[in-house]
C-alpha positions as CSV (number, residue, x, y, z in Angstrom):
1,X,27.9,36.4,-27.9
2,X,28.4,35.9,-31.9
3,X,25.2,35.9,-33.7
4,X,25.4,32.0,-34.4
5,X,25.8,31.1,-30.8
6,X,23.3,29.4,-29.0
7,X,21.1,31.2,-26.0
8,X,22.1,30.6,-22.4
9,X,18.9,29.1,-20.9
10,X,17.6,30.3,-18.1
11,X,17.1,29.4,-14.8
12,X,14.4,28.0,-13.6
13,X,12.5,30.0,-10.5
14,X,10.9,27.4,-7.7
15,X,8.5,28.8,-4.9
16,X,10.5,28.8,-1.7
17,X,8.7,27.1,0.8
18,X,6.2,29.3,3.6
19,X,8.3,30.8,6.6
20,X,7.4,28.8,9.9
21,X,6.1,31.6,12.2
22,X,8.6,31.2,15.1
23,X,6.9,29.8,18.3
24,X,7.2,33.4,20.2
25,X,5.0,34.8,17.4
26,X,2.1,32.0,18.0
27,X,2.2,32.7,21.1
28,X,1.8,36.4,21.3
29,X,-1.2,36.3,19.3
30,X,-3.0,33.2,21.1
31,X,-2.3,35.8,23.8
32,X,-4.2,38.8,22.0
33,X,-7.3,36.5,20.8
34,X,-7.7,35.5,24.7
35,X,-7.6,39.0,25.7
36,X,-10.0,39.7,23.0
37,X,-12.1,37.6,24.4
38,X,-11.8,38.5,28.2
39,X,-12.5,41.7,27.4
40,X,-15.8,41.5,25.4
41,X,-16.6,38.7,27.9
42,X,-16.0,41.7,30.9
43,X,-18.1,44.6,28.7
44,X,-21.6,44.5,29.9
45,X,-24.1,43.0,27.7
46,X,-26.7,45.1,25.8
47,X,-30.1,45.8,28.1
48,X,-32.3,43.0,26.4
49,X,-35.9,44.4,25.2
50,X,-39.2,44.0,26.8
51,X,-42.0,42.1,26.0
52,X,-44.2,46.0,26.5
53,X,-41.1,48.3,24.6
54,X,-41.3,45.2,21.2
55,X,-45.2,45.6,20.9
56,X,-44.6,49.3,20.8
57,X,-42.1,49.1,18.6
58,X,-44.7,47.1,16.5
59,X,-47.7,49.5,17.2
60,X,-44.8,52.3,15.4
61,X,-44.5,50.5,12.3
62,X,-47.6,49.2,11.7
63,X,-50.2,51.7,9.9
64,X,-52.3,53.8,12.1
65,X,-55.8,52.0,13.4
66,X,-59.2,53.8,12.5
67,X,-61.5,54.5,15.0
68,X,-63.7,52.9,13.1
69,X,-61.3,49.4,12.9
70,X,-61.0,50.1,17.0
71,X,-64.5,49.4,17.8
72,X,-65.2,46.5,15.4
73,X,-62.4,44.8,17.2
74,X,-64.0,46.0,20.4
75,X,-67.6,44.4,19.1
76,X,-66.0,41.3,17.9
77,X,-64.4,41.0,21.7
78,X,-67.6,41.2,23.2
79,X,-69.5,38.6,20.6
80,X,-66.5,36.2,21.7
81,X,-67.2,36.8,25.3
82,X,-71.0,36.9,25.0
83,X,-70.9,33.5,22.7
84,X,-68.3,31.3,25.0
85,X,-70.2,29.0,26.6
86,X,-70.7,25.3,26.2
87,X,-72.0,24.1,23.0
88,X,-75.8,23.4,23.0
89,X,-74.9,19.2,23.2
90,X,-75.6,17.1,26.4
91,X,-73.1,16.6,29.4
92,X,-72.2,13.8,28.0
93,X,-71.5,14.8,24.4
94,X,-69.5,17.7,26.2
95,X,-67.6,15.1,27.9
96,X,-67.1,12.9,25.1
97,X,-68.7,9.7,26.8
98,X,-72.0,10.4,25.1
99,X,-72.5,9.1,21.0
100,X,-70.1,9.9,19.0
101,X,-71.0,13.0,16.8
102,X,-72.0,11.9,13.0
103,X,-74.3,12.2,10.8
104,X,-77.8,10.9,11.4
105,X,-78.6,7.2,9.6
106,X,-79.3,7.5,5.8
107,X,-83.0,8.4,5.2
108,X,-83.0,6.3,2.0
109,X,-84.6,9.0,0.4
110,X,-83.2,10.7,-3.1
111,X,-84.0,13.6,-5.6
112,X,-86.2,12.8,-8.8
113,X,-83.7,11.6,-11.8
114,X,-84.8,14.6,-13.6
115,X,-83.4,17.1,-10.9
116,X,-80.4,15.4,-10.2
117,X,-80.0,15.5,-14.0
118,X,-79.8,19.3,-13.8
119,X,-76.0,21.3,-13.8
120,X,-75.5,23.1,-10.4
121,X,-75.6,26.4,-12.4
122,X,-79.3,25.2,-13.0
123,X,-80.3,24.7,-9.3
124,X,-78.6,28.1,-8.4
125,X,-80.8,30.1,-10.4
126,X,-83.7,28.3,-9.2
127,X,-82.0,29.2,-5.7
128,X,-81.2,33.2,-7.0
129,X,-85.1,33.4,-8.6
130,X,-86.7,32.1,-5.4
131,X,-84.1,34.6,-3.3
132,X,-82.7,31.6,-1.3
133,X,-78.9,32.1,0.2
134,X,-77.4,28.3,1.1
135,X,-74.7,27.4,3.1
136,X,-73.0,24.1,3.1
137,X,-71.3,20.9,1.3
138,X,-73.0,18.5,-1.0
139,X,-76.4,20.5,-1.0
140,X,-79.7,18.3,-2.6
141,X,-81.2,20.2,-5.5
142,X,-84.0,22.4,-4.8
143,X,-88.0,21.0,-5.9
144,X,-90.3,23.3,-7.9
145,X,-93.1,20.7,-7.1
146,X,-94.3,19.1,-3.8
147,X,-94.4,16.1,-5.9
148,X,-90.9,16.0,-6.4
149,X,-90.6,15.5,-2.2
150,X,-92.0,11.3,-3.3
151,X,-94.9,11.9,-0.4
152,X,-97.8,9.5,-0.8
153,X,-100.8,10.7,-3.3
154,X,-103.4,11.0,0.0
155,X,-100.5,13.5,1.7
156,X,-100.5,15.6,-1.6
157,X,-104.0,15.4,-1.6
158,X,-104.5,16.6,1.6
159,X,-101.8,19.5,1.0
160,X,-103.8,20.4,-2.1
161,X,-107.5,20.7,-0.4
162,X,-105.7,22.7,2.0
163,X,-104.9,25.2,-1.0
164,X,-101.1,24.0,-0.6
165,X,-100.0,23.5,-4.5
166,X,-96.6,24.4,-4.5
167,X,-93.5,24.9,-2.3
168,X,-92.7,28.3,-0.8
169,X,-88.7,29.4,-0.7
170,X,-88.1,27.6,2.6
171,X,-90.1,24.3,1.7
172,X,-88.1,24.4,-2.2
173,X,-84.4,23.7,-0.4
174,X,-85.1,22.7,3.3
175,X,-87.6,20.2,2.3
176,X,-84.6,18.0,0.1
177,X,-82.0,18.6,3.2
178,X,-84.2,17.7,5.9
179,X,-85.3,14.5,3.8
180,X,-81.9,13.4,2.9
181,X,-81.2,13.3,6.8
182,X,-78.7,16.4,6.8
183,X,-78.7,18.8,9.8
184,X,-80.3,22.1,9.1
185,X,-80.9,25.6,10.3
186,X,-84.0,27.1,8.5
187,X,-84.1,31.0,8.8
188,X,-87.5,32.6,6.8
189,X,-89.9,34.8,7.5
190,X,-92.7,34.5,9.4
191,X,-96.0,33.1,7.7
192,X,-93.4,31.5,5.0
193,X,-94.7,28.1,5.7
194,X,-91.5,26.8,7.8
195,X,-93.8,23.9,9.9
196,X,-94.3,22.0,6.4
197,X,-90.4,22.3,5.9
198,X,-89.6,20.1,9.1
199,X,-93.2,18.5,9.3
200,X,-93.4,16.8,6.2
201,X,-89.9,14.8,6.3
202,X,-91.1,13.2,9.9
203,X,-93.8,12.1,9.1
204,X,-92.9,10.3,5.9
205,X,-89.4,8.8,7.7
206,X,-92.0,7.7,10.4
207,X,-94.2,5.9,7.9
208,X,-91.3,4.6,6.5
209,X,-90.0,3.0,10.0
210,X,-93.7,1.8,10.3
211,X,-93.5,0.0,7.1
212,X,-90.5,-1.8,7.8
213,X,-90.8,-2.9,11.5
214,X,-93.8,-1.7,13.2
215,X,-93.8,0.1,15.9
216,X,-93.9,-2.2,19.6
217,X,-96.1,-0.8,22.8
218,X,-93.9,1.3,24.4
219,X,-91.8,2.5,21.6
220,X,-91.3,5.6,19.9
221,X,-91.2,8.3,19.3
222,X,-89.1,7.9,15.7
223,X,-89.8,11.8,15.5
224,X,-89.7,14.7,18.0
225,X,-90.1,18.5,17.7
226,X,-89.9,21.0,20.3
227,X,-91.6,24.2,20.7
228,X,-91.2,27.2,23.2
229,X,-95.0,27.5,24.0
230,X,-98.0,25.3,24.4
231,X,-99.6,26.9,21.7
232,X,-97.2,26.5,19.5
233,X,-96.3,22.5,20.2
234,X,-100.7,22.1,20.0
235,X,-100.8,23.8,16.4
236,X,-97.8,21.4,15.1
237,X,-99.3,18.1,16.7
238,X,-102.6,18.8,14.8
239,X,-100.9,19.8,11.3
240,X,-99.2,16.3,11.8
241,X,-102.7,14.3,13.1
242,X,-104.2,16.0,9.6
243,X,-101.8,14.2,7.7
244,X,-101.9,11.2,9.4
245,X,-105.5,10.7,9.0
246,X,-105.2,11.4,5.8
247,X,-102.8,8.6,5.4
248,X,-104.8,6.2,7.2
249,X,-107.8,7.1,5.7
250,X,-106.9,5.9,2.2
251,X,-106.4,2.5,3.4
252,X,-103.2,1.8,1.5
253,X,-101.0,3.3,4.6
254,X,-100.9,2.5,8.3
255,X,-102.1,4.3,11.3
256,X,-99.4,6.7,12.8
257,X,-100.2,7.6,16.3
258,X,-98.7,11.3,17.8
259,X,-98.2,12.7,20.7
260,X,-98.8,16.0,22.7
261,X,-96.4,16.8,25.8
262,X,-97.1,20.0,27.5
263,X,-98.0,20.9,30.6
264,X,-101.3,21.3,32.0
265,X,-102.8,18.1,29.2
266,X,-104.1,15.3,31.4
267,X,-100.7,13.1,32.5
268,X,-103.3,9.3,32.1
269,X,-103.8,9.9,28.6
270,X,-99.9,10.9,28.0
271,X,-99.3,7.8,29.9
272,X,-101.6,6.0,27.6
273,X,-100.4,7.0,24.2
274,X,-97.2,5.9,25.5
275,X,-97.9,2.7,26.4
276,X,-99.4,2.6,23.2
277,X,-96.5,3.5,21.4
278,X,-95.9,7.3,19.4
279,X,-94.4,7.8,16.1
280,X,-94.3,11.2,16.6
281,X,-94.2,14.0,19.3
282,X,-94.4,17.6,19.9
283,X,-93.7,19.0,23.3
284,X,-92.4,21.9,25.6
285,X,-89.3,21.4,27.4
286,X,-90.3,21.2,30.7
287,X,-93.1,18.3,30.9
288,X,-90.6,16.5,28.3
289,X,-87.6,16.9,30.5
290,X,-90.5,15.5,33.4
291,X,-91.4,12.4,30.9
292,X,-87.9,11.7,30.3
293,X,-86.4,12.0,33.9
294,X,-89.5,9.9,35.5
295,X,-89.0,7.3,32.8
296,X,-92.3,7.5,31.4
297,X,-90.9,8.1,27.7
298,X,-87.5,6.9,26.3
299,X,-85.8,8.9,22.9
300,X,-83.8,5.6,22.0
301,X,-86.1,5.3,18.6
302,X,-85.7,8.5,18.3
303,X,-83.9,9.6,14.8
304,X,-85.0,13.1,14.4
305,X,-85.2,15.9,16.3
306,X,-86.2,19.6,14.9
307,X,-86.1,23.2,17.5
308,X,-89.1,25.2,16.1
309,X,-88.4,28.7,17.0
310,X,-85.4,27.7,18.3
311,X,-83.4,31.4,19.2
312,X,-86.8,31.9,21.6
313,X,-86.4,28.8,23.2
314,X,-82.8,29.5,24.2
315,X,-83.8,33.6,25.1
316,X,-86.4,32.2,27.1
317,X,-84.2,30.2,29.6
318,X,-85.0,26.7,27.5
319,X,-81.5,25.8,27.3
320,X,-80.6,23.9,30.0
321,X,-83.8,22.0,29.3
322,X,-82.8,21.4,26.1
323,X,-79.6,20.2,27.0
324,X,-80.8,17.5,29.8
325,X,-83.4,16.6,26.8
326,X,-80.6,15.7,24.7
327,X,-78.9,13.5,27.0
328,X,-81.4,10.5,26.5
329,X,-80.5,9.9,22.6
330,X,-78.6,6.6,22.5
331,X,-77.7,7.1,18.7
332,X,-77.1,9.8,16.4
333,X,-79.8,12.1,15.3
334,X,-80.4,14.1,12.6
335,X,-81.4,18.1,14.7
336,X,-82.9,20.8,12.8
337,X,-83.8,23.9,13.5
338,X,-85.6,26.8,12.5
339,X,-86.8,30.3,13.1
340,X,-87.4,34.0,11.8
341,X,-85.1,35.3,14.1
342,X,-82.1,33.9,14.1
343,X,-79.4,36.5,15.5
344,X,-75.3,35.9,14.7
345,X,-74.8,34.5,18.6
346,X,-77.5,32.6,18.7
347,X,-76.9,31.2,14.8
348,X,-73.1,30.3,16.3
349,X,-74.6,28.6,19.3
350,X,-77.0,26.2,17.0
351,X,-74.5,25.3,15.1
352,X,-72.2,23.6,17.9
353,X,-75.5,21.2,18.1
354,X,-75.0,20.0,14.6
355,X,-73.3,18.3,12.6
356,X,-72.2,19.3,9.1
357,X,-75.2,21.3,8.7
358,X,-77.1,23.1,6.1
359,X,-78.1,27.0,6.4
360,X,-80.9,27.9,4.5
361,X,-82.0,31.7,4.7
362,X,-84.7,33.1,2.9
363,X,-84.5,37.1,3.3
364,X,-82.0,38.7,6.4
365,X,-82.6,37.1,9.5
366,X,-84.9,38.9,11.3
367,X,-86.6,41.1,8.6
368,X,-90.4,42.0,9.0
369,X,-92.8,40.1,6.3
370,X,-92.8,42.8,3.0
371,X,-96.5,41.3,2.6
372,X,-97.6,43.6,6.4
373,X,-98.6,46.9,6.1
374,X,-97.0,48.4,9.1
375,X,-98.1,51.6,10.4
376,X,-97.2,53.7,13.3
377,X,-98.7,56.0,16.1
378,X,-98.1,58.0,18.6
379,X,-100.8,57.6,21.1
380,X,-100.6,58.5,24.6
381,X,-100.9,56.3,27.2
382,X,-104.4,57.6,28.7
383,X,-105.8,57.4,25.3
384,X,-104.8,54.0,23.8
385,X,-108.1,52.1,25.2
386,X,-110.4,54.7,22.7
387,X,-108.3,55.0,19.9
388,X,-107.8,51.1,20.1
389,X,-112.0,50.9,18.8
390,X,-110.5,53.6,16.1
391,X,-108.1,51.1,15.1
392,X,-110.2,47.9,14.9
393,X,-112.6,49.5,12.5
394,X,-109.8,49.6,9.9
395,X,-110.1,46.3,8.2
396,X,-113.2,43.4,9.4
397,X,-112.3,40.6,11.5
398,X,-110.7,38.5,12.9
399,X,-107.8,40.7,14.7
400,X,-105.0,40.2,17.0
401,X,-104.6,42.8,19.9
402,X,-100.8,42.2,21.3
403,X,-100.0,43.8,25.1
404,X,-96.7,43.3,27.0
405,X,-98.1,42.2,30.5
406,X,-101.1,39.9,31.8
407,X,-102.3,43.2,33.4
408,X,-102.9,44.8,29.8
409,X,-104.0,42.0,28.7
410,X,-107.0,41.8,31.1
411,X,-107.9,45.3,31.0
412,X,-108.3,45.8,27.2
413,X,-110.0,42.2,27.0
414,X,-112.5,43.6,29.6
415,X,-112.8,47.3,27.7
416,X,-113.7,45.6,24.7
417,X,-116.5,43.2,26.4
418,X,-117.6,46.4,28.1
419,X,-117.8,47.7,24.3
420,X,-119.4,45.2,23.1
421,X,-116.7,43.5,21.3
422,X,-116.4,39.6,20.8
423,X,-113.3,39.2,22.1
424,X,-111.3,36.4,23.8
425,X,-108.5,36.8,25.8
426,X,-105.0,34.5,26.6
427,X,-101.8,34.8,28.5
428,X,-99.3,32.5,31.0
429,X,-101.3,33.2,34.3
430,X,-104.5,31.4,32.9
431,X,-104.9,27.5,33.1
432,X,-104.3,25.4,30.4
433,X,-108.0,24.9,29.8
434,X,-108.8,28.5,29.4
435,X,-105.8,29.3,27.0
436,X,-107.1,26.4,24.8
437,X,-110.8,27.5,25.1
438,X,-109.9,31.1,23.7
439,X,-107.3,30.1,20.3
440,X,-110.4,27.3,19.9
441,X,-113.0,29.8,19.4
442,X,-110.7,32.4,18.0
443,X,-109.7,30.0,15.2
444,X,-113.4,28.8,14.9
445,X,-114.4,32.0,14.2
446,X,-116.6,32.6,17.9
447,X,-114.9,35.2,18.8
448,X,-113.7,37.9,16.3
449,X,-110.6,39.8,18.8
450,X,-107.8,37.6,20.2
451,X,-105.8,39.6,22.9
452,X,-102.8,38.6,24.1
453,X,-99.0,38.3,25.3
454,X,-96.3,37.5,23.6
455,X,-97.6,33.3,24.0
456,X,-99.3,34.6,21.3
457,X,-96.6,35.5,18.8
458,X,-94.5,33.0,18.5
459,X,-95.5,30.9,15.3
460,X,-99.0,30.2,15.8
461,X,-100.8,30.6,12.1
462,X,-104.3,31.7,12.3
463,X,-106.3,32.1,9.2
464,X,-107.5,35.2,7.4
465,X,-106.1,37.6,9.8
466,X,-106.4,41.1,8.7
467,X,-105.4,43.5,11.1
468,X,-102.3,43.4,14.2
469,X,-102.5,45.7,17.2
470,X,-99.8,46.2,19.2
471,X,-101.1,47.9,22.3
472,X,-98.1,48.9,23.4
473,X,-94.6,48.7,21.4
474,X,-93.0,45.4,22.6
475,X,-89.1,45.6,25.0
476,X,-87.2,44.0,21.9
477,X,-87.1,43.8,18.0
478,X,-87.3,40.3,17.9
479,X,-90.8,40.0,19.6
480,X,-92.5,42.8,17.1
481,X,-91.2,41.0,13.9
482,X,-93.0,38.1,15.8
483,X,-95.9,39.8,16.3
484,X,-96.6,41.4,13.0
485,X,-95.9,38.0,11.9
486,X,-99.5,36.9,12.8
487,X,-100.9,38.7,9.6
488,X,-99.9,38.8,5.7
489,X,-98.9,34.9,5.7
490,X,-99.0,32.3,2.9
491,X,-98.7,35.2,0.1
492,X,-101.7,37.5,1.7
493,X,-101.5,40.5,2.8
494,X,-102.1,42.4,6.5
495,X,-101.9,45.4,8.4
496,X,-100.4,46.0,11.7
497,X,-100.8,48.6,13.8
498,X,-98.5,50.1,16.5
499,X,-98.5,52.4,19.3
500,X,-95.6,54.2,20.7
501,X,-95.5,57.2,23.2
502,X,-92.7,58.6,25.3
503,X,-92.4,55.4,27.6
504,X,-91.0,53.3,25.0
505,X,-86.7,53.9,24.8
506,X,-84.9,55.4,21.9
507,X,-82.5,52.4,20.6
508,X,-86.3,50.1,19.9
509,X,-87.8,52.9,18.5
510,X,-85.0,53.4,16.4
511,X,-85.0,49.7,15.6
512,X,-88.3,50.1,14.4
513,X,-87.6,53.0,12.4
514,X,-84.8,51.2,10.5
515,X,-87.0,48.0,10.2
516,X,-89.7,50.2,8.6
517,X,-87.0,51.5,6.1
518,X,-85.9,48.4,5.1
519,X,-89.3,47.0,4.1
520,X,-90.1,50.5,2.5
521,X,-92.7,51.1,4.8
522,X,-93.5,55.2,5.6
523,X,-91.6,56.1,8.8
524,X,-93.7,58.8,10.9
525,X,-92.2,62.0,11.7
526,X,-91.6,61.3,15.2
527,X,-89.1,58.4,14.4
528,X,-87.3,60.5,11.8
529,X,-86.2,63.3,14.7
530,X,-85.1,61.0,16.7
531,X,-81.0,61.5,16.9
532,X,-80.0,58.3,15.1
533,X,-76.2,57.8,15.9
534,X,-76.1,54.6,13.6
535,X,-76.5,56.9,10.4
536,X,-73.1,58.2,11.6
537,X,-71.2,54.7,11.9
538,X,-71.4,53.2,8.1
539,X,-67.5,53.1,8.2
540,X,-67.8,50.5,11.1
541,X,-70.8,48.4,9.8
542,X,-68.4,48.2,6.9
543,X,-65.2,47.4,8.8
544,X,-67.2,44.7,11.1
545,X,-69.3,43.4,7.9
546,X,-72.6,43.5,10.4
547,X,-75.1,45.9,10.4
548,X,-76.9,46.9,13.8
549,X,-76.1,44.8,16.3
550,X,-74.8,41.2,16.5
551,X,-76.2,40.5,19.3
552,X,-80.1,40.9,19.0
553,X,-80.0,41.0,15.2
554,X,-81.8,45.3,15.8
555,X,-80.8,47.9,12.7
556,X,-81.0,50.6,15.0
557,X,-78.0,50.3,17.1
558,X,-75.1,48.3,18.0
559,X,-74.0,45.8,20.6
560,X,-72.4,48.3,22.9
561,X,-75.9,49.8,23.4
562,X,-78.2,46.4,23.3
563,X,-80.8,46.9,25.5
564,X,-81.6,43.2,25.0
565,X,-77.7,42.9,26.4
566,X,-78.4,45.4,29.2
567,X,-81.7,43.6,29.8
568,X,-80.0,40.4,30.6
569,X,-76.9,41.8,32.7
570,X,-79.2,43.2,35.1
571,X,-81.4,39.7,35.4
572,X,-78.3,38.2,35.9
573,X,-76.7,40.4,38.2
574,X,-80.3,40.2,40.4
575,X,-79.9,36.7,40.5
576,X,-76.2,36.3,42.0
577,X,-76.6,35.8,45.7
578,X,-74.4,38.1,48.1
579,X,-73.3,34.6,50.3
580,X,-71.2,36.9,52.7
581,X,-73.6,39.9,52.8
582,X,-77.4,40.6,54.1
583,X,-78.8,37.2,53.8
584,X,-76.3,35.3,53.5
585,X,-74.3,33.1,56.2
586,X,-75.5,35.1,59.1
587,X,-72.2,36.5,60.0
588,X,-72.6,40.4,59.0
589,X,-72.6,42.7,61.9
């Protein structure tokens, strides 16, 4: 090709178009897939894991448990099995057929502008100050003054003659909750003025029922408090007739009319004041349950309800009582309760009774008063009766000698006579009469040595009481705290003496030796040499978050070795009935 001839274009390349596998090849491999497939449906399958070999597989990769971690979960296992039971609510609550739960109706009542003016930051250093720990939603402000509470001049008058001038830590929050109508567990020491707390707001929302619609014959009560013991329910209903009188003394207010329902008062005059009409009520649970169930007494008025002491009531074999009780409300109710010992189960058990409540604790629940001297001695048995005159020379009268059984109780009331000792004596075999006879002329000053039982202990307040004996070192925790708890109230001091020999058991004597500590108390040699395996077992306090035991609330040891616990088991095991055994249908051989 010359230079000046034209280039021979090229030809163009065009895809050729895919092959067509022939049908022979389709087919053979169709044929491989099915075989494939037959075969891996012919291979057996894979053994599939157990439920037993996975969790083990798990336990492998997951980090190694403590032995500490093993027995908190091993605690918490028991707490769930100890605590599941029915809520504390009536059959019919439990069933759903009974009022629906709610809030009780609106008390009307509010906090002074100038507190609801306050930032929260405010009220929770008043809280932190007073040593007050508050659980719940939408909490009222704290009061600094009784004032504040908007209770009539003659009730603040009364208060003040009374040497009452300002509110203790338990009256500064649970006074604005239980007036704003909000449930409530109250948890304070004892001799830390808790009656005033629940008191107070009853007998103002009674007055304030009074003043709108008065009460009818046959009404009432608006207001109802329960108490484990006679004693107990007596010293309430006369706190509440004090005010009342007051009230209707100064003319401006009308008469409020109580109530007291225990057993062994005169059943006529119960009757009476019924008929009458009550605006308030303090009662044991068995003659109330007997009011109730024979119609005599009707809880449709009824609007508040408080538990005083409220853990004893239930430890005391109350709670069935308690439970029919609350049957006969017709509307909601607003249920507080309090108490100085208020262990974890039994805290979890009040609270399936209310609804959206308030927890105010003053202090760990079940802490000795820091205001009681306690001391401690080792006094054998044969020689408590002389060294109890020792003891009672300490500090002037009037003292309070505690002994576990009636038995005690009768021989050291009649050792002191013998003595020459004024002394008065009280306890559950005596009639109703007698028991009244002897806190009369103990509080009246006739007689200058109470000695009792535990009926005793459980939040009576008698004045100016120096010195506590306890004869003999009570079973449980709970019950000395009570005991102590007679001395060193509103801001005074006390001191209470203990005995202890080699009848009493290790874990309460190690109790005791970790309550002393706590309050900073001198702990006796004796108590120090005992082998204290809960000094060993801060890792598991720490990995539970409880210290002591759960159960019973001791410091001493935990809930595997409750004696409390034990205690129970072996009541309840004495009460199951063999049906097909020795007494039972009759067909043993």
């Amino acid at each position: 090709m010359g230079r000046g001839a034209a280039p021979t274009p090229l030809p163009l390349l065009t895809p050729s178009p895919p092959q067509q596998p022939s049908s022979s090849a389709a087919k053979q491999a169709d044929a491989d897939v099915a075989a494939a497939d037959a075969a891996a449906a012919a291979a057996p399958a894979p053994p599939k894991e157990s439920l037993l070999a996975a969790a083990a597989r798990t336990r492998r990769g997951a980090p190694a448990e403590s032995e500490s971690e093993r027995l908190a979960k091993e605690e918490a296992e028991m707490m769930k099995a100890i605590t599941t039971k029915a809520a504390l609510k009536s059959v019919q609550e439990l069933a759903g057929a009974g009022p629906k739960a709610g809030r009780g109706p609106p008390t009307g009542w509010s906090a002074p502008g100038k507190l609801r003016a306050r930032s929260a930051l405010k009220h929770q250093a008043v809280r932190d100050a007073a040593h007050i720990i508050v659980e719940g939603a939408d909490l009222p402000p704290p009061i600094t003054l009784l004032s504040e509470t908007k209770a009539p001049r003659p009730l603040l008058d009364c208060l003040a003659a009374k040497g009452i001038t300002k509110p203790t830590p338990i009256q500064m929050q649970g006074l604005p909750v239980a007036l704003s109508g909000r449930d409530m567990i109250g948890v304070a020491f004892t001799g830390s003025g808790k009656t005033l707390a629940f008191a107070l707001p009853l007998i103002l929302l009674a007055l304030q029922e009074e003043c709108r619609y008065p009460l009818a014959p046959g009404e009432g009560p608006i207001g109802l408090v329960i108490a484990p013991s006679r004693e107990l329910a007596r010293q309430t209903l006369q706190i509440m007739d004090d005010w009342c009188a007051a009230l209707s003394a100064s003319g401006r207010w009308p008469r409020l009319r109580t109530l007291l329902a225990v057993g062994g008062a005169d059943p006529k005059a119960q009757g009476d004041a019924l008929r009458a009409g009550v605006h308030a009520c303090a009662a044991t649970p068995g003659r109330l349950k007997d009011l109730l169930t024979r119609r005599r007494m009707t809880l449709d008025a009824c609007r508040y309800l408080c538990l005083d002491e409220a853990d004893r009531m239930v430890d005391l074999g109350f709670e069935d009582d308690v439970r029919t009780v609350l049957s006969f409300f017709r509307a909601p109710r607003q249920t507080l309760m309090f108490s100085a010992t208020m262990p974890q189960k039994i805290r979890a058990f009040a609270e399936s009774a209310l609804v959206d409540p308030v927890v105010v604790n003053v202090g760990r629940s079940g802490a000795a008063n820091l205001d009681v001297l306690q001391e401690v001695e080792y006094v054998k048995q044969e020689a408590k009766l002389p060294y109890l005159l020792d003891c009672l020379q300490k500090t002037p009268p009037p003292a309070i000698v505690f002994a576990e059984n009636q038995r005690d109780v009768d021989d050291v009331h009649e050792y002191l006579l013998i003595k020459g000792v004024e002394a008065v004596s009280t306890h559950g075999g005596r009639d109703q009469e007698d028991r009244t006879a002897a806190v009369d002329a103990f509080k009246a000053g006739r007689a200058d040595v109470l000695v009792a039982t535990d009926v005793a202990s459980k939040g009576l307040d008698f004045a100016d009481i120096q010195h506590v004996i306890n004869f003999d070192m009570p079973a449980e925790i709970e019950n000395y705290v009570h005991r102590i708890g007679r001395t060193g109230r509103c801001g005074k001091t006390g001191v209470a003496t203990t005995f202890v020999n080699k009848n009493q058991s290790d874990a309460v004597l190690l109790d005791l030796k970790h309550l002393l500590q706590e309050a900073k108390q001198r702990v006796p040699p004796f108590l120090l040499a005992i082998d204290d395996p809960v000094e060993r077992m801060q890792a598991l306090a720490d990995a539970s978050g409880t210290r002591g035991c759960a159960y019973c609330g001791g410091l001493g040891h935990r809930i595997a070795q409750c004696p409390k616990l034990e205690s129970q088991n072996r009541e309840a095991e004495r009460g199951r009935r063999d049906y097909f055994g020795a007494g039972g249908f009759g067909g043993e051989t």
